[in-house]
C-alpha positions in Angstrom: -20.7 -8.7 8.6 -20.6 -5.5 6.4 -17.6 -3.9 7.0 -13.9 -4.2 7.6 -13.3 -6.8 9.9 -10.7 -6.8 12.0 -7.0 -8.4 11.0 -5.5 -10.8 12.8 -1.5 -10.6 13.2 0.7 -13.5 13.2 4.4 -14.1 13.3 6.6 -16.1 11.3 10.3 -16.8 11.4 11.8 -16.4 7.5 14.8 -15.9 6.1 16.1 -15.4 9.6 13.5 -12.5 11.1 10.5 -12.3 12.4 8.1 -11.0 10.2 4.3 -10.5 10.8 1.0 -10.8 8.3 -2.0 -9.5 8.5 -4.8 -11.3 7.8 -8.5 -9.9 7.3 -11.4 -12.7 7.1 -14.4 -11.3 5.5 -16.3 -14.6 5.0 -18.8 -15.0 2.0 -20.3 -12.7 -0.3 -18.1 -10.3 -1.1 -16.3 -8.4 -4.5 -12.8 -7.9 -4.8 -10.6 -5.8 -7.0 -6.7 -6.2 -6.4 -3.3 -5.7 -8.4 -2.0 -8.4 -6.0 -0.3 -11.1 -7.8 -2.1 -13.6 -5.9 -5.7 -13.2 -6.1 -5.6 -10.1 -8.3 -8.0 -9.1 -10.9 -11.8 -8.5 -10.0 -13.8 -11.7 -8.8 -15.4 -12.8 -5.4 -12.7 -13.3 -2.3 -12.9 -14.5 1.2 -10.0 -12.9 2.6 -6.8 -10.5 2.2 -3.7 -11.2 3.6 -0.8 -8.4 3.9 2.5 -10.3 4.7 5.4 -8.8 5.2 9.0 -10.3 3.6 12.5 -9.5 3.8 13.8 -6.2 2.5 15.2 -7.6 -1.2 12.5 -10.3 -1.5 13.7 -12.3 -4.4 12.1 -15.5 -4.4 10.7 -16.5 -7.9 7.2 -18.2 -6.3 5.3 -15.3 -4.6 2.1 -16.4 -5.7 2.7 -19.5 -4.2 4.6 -17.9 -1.2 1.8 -15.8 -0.8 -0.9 -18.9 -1.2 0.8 -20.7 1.6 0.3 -18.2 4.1 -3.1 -17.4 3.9 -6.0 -19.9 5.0 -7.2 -21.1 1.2 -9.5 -20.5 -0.6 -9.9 -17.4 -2.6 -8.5 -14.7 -1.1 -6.3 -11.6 -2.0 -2.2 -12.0 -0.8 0.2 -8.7 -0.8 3.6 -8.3 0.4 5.9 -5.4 1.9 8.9 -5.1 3.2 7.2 -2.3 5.5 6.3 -3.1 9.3 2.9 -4.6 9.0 2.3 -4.3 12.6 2.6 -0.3 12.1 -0.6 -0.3 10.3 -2.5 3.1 10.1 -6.5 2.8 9.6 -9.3 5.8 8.8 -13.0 5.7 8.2 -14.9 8.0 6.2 -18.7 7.6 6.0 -18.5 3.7 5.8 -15.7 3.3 4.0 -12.4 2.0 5.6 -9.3 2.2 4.5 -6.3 0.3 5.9 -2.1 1.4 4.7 1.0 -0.2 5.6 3.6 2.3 4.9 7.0 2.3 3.5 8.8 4.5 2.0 12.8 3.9 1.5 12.6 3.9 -2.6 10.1 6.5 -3.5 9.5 7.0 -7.2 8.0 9.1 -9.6 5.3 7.0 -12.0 7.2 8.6 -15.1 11.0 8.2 -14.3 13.5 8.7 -17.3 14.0 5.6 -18.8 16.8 3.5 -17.4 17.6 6.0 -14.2 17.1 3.5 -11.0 15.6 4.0 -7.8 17.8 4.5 -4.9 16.7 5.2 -1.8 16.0 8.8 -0.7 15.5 10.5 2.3 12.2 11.7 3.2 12.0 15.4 2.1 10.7 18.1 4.5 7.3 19.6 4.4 8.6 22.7 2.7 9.8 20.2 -0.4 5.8 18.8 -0.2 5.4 20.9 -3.7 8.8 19.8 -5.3 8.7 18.6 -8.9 10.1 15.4 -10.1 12.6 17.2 -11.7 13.9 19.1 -8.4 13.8 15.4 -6.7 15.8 13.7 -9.3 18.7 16.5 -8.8 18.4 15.2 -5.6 18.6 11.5 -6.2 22.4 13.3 -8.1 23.7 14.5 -4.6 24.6 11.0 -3.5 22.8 7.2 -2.8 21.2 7.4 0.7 21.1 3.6 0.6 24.7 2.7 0.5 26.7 2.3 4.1 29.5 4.0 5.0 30.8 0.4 5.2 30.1 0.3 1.3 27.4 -1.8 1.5 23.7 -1.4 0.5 21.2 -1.4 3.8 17.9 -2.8 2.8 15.5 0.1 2.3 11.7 -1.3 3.1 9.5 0.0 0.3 5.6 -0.5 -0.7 2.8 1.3 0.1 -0.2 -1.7 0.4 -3.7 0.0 0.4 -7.4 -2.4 1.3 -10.3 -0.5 1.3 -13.6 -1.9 2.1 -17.3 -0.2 1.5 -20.6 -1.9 2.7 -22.2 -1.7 -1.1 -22.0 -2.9 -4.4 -19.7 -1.7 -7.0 -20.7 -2.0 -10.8 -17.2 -3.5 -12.5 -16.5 -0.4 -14.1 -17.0 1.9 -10.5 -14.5 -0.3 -9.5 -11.6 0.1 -11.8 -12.8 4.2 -11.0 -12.1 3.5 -7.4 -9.1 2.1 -7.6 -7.5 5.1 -9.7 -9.5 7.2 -6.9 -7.2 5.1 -3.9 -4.4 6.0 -6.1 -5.2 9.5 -6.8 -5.7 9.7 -2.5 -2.1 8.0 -2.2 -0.2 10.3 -4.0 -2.1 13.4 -2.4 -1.2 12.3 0.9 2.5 11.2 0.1 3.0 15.0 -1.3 1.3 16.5 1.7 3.4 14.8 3.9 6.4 15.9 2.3 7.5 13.2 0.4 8.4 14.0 -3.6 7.3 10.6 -5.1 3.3 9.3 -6.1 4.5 6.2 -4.3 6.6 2.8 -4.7 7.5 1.1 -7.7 5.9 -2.0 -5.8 2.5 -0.4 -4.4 -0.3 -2.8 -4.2 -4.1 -1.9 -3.5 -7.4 -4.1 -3.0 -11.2 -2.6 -2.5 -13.6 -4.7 -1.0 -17.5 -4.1 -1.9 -20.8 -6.3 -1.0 -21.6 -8.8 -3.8 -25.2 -8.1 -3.4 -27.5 -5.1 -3.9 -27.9 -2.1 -5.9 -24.9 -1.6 -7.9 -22.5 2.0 -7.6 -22.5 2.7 -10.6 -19.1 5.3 -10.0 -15.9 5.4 -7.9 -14.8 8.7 -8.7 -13.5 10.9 -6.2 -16.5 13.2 -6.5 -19.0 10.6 -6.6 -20.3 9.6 -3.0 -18.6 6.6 -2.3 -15.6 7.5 -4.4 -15.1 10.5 -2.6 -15.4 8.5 1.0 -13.0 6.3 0.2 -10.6 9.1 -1.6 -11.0 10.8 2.5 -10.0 7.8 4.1 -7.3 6.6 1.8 -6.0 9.6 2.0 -6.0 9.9 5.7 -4.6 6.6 6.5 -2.0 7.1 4.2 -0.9 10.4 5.4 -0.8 9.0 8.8 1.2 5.9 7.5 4.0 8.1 5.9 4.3 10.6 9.2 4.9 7.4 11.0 7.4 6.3 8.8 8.9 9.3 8.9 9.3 9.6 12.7 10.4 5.9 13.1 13.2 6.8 10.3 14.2 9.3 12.4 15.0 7.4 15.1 16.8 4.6 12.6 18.4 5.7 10.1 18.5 2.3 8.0 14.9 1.8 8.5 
């Protein structure tokens, strides 16, 4: 097997709802690079799991949560509070590129220092080319996560990104490609008309063959870089229209 093989979606009763994981098995011989807590780092992996938890997860063992519902072994575990099942999926010249896609606290990477995140409403495509400063007047016309009721409806966040390429990646083409998913992300989140460059809780994995001639860049302009910037950015931009369109329909999504 040399690509992205296909998840597997289970159910689980937790905290009172049903929530689903996704669960990729790509077997021996194969190169991970993650910012997931469990799993994370760069070293070989067997699998990635995307699980989704409550909105206002708060439990103080996620690496262990996370352990526990995967198969063992060594393997890659992420979390959202976004609708796994909702998954959006692009291909670009080999690479593949899976997002899960939630949006209810957007933020900007460089936030003024002790200003939270509340939940925002999705902007429309004419606000696409909004600056941060324009959103956080915004954020000042009132908290679109508080109830008429007074209480505080849990806003799904996270923005969980795997990639997978049927090469090798030398360790630093690695750390490139990961800025390159990143980069792809926030292109796509702007383009669909949403002012942030993501979630304060985004995660992001890229899978490459532990055997053969090594990449040595990830860029967005070098070959593989850019094929994976194209299908990040596609399945991202399809995640966050589907959000959008779902929210419509509920409100407290």
């Amino acid at each position: 097997m040399t690509g992205l093989p296909r998840p597997s979606l289970t159910y689980r009763t937790e905290d009172g709802l049903r929530l689903g994981a996704l669960l990729w098995r790509f077997g021996p011989g194969w190169r991970m690079i993650s910012s997931a807590m469990l799993g994370g780092g760069v070293g070989r992996r067997e699998w990635v799991l995307n699980a989704q938890v409550a909105a206002g997860y708060s439990r103080m063992d996620p690496v262990e949560h996370m352990d526990a519902l995967g198969p063992g072994g060594p393997g890659v575990g992420m979390m959202t509070a976004a609708v796994v099942e909702r998954y959006a999926a692009a291909e670009d010249g080999g690479a593949e590129a899976v997002a899960t896609v939630g949006l209810g606290v957007p933020t900007w990477a460089a936030a003024p220092e002790g200003v939270p995140d509340p939940g925002l409403p999705a902007a429309p495509e004419s606000a696409r080319e909004t600056a941060p400063e324009s959103a956080r007047e915004t954020v000042g016309a009132g908290d679109a996560g508080v109830l008429e009721t007074g209480g505080r409806a849990p806003r799904p966040g996270t923005i969980n990104i795997l990639v997978a390429v049927p090469v090798a990646f030398s360790d630093p083409a690695l750390v490139n490609a990961v800025m390159t998913v990143t980069e792809a992300k926030t292109q796509a989140l702007l383009e669909a008309g949403f002012p942030c460059t993501g979630t304060a809780s985004d995660a992001v994995c890229v899978a490459v063959r532990e055997d053969g001639p090594a990449e040595a860049f990830g860029g967005p302009r070098s070959v593989w870089g850019a094929r994976i910037a194209r299908a990040v950015h596609r399945a991202v931009l399809d995640g966050a229209r589907d959000w959008r369109a779902r929210r419509e329909h509920s409100p407290l999504l």
